[in-house]
Steps between C-alpha positions, in 0.01 A plus 500: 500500500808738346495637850545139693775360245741869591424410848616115464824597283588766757495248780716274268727748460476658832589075628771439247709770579435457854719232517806715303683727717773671470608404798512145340921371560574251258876569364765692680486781175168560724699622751618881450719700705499843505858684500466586886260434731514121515243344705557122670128425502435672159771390303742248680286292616270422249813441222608243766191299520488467106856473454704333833176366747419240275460147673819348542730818462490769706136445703691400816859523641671125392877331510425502085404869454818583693243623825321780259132571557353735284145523684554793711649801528663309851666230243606744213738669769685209607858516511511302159259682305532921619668495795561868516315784359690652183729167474466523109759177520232307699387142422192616362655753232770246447220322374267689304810629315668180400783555709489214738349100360132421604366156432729464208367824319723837494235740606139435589294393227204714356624804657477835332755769479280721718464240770855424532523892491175528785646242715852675510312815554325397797823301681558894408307679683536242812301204432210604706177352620259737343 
């Protein structure tokens, strides 16, 4: 009997936790950039499906998102968000940095320091796909 109740709390435990990852995005602070080394698909792109692809922002180029579609690496390097590689005075670090108005807000709500820092780093190192 001791032997069948371990075995039925390890299986809750064991199905608990297998629904917790760590991969789990919920806030941009989830989001950290290393110092170099900035990956689109492993840091860029996820902060900009929690923070910017939200329905009605930046999930598809529009007239009232000023044509910026944050879905893709393809739409991050449009001429108004990066439109060349180590253009630290892009629309996209204009942003992030509070430099230039977006939706009324100066700067991009919820963002850390490190991914204003991460997404500066990777415009960077060239904005690539990888």
């Amino acid at each position: 009997m001791k032997i069948c109740r371990r075995y039925i709390l390890v299986c809750a435990v064991l199905i608990i936790y297998s629904g917790c990852s760590s991969a789990d995005i919920t806030s941009p602070a989830d989001v950290v950039f290393p110092a170099t080394g900035v990956s689109f698909r492993s840091h860029v792109e996820p902060l900009f499906t929690i923070s910017c692809n939200v329905q009605g922002c930046h999930d598809a180029a529009r007239a009232d998102n000023y044509q910026v579609d944050l879905t893709s690496w393809v739409g991050s390097r449009a001429t108004n968000v990066v439109n060349q590689p180590g253009d630290t005075n892009c629309g996209l670090i204009r942003v992030v940095f509070g430099r230039q108005i977006h939706r009324g807000y100066v700067g991009v709500p919820g963002l850390t320091e490190n991914n204003r820092q991460g997404l500066k780093q990777w415009v960077i190192e060239g904005a690539q796909n990888n």
